[in-house]
N, CA, C and O atoms as CSV, one atom per row, in Angstrom:
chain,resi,resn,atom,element,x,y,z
A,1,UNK,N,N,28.863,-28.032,-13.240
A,1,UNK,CA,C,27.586,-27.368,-13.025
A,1,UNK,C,C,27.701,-25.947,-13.548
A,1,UNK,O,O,28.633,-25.183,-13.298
A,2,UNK,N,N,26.838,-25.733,-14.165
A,2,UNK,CA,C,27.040,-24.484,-14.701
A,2,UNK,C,C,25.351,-23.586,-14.268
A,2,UNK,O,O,24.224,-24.020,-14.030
A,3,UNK,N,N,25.830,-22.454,-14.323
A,3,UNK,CA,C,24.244,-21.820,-13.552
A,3,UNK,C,C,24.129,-20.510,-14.398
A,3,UNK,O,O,25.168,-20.345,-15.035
A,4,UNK,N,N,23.123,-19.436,-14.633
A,4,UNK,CA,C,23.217,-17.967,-14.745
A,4,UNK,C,C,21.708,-17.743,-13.983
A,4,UNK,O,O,20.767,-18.430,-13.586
A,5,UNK,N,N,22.216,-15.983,-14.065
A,5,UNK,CA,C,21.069,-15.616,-13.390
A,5,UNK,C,C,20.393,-14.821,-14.417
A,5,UNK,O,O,20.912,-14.463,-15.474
A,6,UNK,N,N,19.237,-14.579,-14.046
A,6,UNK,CA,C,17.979,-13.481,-14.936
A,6,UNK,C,C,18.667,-12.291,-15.016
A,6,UNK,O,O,19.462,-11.627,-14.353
A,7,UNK,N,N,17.866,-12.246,-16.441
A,7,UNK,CA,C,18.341,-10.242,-16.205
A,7,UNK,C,C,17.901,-9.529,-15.150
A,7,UNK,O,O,18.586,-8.560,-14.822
A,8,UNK,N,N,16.420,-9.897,-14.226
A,8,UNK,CA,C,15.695,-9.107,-13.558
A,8,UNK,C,C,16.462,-9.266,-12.154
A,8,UNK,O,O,16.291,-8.474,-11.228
A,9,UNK,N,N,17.350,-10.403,-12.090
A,9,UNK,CA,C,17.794,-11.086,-10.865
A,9,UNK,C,C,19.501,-10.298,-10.604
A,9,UNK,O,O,20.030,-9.747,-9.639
A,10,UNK,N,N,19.959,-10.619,-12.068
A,10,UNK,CA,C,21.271,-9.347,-12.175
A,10,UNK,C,C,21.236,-8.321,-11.817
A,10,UNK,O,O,22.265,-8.054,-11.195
A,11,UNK,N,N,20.088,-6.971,-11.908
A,11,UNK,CA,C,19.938,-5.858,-11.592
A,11,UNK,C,C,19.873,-6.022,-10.302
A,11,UNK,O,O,20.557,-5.332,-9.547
A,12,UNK,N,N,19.167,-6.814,-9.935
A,12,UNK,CA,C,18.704,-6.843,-7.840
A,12,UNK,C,C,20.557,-6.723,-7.080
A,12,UNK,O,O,21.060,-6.121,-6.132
A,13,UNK,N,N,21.230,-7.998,-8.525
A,13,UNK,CA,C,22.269,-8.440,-7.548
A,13,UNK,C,C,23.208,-7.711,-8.092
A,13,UNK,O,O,24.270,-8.313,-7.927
A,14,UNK,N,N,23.422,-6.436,-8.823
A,14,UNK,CA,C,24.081,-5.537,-9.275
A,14,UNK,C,C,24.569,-4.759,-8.045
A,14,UNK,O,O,25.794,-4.715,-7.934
A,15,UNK,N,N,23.970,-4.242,-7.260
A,15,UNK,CA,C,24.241,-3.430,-6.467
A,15,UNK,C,C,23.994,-4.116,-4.593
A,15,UNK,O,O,23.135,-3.692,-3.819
A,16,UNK,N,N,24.869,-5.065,-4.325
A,16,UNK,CA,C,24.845,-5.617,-3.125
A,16,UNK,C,C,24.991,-4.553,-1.609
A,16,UNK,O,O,24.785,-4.920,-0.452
A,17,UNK,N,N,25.224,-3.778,-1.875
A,17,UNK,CA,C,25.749,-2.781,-0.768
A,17,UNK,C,C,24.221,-2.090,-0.346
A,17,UNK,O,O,24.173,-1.441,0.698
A,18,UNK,N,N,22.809,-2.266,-1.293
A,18,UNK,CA,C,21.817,-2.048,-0.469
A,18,UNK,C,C,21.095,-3.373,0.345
A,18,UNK,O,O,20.143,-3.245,1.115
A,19,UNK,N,N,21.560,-4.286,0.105
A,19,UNK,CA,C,21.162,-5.409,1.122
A,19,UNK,C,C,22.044,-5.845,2.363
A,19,UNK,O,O,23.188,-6.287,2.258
A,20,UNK,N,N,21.114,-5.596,3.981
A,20,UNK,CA,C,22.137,-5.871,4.816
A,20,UNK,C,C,22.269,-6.764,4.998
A,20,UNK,O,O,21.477,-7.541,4.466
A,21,UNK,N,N,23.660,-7.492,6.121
A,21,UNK,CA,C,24.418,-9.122,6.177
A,21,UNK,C,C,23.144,-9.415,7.556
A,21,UNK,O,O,22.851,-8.703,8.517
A,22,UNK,N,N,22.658,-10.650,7.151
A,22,UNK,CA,C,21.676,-10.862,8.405
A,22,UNK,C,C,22.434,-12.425,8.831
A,22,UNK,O,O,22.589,-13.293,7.972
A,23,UNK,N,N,22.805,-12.591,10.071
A,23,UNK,CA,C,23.261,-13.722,10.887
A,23,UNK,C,C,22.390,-14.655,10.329
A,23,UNK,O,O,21.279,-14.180,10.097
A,24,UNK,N,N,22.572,-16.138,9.962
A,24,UNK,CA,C,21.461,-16.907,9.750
A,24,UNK,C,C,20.861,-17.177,11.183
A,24,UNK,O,O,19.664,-17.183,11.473
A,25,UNK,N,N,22.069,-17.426,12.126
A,25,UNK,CA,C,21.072,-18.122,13.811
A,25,UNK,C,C,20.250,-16.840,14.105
A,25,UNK,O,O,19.077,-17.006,14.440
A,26,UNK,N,N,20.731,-15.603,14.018
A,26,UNK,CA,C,19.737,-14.927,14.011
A,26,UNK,C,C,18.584,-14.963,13.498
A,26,UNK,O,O,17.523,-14.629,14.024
A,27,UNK,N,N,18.737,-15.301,12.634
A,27,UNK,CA,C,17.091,-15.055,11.846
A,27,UNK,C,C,16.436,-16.029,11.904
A,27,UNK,O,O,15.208,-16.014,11.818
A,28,UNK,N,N,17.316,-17.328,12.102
A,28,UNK,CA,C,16.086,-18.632,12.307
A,28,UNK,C,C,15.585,-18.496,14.164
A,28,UNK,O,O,14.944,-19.454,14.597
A,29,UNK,N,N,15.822,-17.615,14.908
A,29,UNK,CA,C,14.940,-17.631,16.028
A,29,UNK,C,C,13.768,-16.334,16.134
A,29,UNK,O,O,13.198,-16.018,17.178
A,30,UNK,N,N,13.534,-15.579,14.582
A,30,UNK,CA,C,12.122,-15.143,14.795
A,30,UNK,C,C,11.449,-16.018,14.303
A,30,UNK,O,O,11.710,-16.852,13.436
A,31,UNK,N,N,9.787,-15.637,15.378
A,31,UNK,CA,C,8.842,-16.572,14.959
A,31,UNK,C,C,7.921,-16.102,14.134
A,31,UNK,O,O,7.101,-16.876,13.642
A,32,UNK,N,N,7.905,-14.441,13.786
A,32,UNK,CA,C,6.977,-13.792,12.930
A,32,UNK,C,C,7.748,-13.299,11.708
A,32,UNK,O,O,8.791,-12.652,11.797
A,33,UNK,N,N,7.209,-13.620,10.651
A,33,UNK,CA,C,7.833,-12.907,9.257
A,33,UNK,C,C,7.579,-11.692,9.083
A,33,UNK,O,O,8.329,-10.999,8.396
A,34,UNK,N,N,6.231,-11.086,9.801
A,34,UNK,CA,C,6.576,-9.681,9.784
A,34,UNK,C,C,8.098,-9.071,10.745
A,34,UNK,O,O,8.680,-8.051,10.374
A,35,UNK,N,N,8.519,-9.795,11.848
A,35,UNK,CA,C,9.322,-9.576,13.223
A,35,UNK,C,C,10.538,-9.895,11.886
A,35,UNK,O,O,10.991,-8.926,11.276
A,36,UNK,N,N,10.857,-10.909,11.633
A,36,UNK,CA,C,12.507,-11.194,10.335
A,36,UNK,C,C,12.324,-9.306,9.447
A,36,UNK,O,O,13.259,-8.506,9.432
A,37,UNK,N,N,11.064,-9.049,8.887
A,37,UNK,CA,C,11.248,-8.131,8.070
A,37,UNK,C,C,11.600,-6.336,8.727
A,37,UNK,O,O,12.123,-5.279,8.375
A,38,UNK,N,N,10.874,-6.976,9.893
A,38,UNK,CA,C,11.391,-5.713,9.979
A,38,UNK,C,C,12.903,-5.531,10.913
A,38,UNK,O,O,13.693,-4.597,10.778
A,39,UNK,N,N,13.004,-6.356,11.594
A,39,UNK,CA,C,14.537,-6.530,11.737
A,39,UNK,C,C,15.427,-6.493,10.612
A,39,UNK,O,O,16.469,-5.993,11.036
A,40,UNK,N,N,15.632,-6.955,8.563
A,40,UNK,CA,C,15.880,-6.838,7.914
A,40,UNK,C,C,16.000,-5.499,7.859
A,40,UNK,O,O,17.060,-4.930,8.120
A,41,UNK,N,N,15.018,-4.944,7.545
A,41,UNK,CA,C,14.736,-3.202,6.952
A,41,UNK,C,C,15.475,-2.396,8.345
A,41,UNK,O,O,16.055,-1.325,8.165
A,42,UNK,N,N,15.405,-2.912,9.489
A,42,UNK,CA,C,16.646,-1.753,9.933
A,42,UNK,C,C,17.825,-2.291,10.194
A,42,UNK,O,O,18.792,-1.659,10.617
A,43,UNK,N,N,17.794,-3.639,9.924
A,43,UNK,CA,C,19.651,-3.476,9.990
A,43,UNK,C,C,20.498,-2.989,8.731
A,43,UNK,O,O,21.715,-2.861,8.595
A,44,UNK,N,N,19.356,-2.744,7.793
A,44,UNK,CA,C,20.046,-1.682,6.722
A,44,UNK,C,C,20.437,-0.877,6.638
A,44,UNK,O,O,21.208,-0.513,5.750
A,45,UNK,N,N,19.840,0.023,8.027
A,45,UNK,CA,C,20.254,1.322,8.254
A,45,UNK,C,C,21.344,1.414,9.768
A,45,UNK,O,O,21.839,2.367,10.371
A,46,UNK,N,N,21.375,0.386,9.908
A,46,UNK,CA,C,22.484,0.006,11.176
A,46,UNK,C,C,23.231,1.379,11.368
A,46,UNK,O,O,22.916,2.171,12.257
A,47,UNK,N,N,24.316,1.611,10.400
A,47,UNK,CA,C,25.225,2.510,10.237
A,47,UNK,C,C,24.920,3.856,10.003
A,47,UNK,O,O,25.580,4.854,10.291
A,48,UNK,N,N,23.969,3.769,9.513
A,48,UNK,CA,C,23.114,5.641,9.853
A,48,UNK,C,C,22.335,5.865,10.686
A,48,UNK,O,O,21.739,6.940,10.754
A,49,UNK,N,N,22.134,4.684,11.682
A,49,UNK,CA,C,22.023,5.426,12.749
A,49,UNK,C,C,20.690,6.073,13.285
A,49,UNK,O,O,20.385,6.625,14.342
A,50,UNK,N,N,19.921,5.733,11.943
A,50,UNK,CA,C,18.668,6.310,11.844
A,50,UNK,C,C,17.827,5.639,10.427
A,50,UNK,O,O,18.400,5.451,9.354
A,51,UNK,N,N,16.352,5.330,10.683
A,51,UNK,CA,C,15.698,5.278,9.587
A,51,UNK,C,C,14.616,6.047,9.014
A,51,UNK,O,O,13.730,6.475,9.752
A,52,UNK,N,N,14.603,6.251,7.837
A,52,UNK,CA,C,13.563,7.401,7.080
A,52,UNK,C,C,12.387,6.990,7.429
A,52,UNK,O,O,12.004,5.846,7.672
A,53,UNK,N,N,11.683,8.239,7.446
A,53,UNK,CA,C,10.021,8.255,7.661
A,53,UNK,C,C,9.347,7.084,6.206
A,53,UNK,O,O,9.869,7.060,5.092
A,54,UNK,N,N,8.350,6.384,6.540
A,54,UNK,CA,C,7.599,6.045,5.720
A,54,UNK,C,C,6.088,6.008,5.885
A,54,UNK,O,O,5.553,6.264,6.964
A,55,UNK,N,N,5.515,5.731,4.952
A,55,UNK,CA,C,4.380,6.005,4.637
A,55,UNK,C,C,4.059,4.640,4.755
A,55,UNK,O,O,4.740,3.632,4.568
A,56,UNK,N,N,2.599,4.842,5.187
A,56,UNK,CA,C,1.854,3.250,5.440
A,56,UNK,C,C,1.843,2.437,4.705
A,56,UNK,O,O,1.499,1.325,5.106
A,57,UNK,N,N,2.189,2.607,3.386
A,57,UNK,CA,C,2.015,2.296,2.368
A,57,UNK,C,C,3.328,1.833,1.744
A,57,UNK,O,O,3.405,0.877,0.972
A,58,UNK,N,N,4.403,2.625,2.159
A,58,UNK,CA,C,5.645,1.906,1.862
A,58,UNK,C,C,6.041,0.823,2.826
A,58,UNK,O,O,6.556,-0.260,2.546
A,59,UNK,N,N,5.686,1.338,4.115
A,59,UNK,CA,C,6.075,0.144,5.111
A,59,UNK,C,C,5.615,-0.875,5.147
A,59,UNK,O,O,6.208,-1.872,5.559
A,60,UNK,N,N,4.366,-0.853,4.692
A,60,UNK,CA,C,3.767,-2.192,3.777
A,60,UNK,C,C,4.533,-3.208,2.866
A,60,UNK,O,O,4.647,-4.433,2.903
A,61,UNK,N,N,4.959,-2.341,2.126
A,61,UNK,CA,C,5.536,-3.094,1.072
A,61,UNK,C,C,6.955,-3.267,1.668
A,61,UNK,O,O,7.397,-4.353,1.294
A,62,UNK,N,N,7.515,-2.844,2.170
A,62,UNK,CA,C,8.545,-4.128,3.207
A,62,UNK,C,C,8.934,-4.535,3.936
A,62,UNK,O,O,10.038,-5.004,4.212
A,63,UNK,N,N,7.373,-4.325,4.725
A,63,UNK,CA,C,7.150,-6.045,5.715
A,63,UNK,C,C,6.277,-6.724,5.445
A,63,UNK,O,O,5.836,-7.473,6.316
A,64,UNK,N,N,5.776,-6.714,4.302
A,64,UNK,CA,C,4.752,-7.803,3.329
A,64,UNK,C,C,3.428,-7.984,3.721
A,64,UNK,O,O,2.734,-8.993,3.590
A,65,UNK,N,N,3.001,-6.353,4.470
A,65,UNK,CA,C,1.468,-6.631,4.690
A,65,UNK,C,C,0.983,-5.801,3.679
A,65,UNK,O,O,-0.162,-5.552,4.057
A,66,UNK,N,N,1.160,-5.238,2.648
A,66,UNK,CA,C,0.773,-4.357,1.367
A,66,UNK,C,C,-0.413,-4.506,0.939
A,66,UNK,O,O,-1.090,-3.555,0.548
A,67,UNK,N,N,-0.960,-6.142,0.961
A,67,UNK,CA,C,-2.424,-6.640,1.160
A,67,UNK,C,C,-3.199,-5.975,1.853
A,67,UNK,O,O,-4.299,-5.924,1.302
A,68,UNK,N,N,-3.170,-5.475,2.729
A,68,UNK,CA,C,-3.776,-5.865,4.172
A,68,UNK,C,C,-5.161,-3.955,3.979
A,68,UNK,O,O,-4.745,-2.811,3.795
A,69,UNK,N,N,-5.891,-4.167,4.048
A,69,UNK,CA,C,-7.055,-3.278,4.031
A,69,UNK,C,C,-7.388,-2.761,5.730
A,69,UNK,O,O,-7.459,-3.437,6.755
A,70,UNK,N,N,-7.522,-1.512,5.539
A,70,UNK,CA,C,-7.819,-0.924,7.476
A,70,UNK,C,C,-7.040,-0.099,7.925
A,70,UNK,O,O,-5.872,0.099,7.588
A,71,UNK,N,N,-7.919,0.635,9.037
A,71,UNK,CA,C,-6.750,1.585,9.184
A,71,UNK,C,C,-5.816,1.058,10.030
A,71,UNK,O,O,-5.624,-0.152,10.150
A,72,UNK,N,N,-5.064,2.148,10.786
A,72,UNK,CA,C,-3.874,2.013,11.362
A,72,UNK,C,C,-3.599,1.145,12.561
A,72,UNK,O,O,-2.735,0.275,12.664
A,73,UNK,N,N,-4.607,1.591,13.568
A,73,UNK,CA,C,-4.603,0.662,15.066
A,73,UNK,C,C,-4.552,-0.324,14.500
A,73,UNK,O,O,-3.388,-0.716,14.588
A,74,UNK,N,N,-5.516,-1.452,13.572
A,74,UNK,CA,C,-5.568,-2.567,13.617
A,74,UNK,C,C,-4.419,-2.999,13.215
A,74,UNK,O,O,-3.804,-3.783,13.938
A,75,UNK,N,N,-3.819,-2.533,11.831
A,75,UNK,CA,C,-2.468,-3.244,11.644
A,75,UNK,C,C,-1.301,-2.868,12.428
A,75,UNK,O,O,-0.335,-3.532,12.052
A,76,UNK,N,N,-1.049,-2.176,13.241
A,76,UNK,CA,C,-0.328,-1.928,14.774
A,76,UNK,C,C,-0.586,-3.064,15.606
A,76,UNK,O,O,0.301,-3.866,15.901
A,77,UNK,N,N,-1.780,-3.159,15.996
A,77,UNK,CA,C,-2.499,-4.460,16.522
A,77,UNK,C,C,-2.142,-6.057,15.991
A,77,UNK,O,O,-1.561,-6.787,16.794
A,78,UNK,N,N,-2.319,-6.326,15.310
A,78,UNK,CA,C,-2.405,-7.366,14.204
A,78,UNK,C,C,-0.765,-7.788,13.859
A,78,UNK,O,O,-0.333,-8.941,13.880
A,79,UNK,N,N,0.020,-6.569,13.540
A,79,UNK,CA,C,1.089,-6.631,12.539
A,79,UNK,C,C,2.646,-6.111,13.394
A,79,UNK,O,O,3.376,-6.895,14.002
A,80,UNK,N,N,2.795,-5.199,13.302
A,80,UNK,CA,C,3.527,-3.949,13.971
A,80,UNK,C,C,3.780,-4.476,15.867
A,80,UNK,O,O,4.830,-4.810,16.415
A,81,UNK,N,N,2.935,-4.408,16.223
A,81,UNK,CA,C,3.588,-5.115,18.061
A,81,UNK,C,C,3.634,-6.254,17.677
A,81,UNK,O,O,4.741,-6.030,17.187
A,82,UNK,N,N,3.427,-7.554,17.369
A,82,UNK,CA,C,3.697,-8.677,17.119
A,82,UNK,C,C,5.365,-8.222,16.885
A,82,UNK,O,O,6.252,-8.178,17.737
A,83,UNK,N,N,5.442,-7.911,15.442
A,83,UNK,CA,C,7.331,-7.726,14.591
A,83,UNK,C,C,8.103,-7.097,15.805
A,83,UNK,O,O,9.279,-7.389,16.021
A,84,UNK,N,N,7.337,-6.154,16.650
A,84,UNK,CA,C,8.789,-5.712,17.717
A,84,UNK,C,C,8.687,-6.134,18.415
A,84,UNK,O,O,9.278,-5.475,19.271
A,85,UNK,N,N,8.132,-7.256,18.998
A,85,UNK,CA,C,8.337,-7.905,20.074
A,85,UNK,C,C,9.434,-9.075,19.902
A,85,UNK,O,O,9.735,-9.785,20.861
């Protein structure tokens, strides 16, 4: 069997040390994909201890509501208490 990867897929997998190790049993007992993403995005920062400010707009884009039109309460409402629960 022989396999390669994309050029676009090489660059992602060039630099492994920005993606964190996620338990699989862990992750198969969330029930929200926003709740997996954002558990993802801070166990990245596990080791610092701390995570950077973002903008509504970045935090969008990775917990995959980037779509999503309205202000803030609703996607808090909707999005955001759902993932930390």
């Amino acid at each position: 069997i022989i396999y390669e990867y994309s050029d676009f897929m090489k660059a992602l997998l060039y630099h492994p040390e920005i993606y964190g190790k996620i338990n699989m049993l862990t992750q198969a007992k969330f029930k929200s994909s926003y709740g997996l993403a954002l558990y993802e995005n801070c166990k990245r920062y596990f080791n610092v201890k701390k995570t950077p400010w973002l903008t509504l707009e970045k935090a969008g884009l990775l917990l995959g509501f980037d779509g999503i039109k309205g202000v803030y309460w609703r996607i808090k409402s909707k999005i955001l208490s759902n993932a930390i629960k």
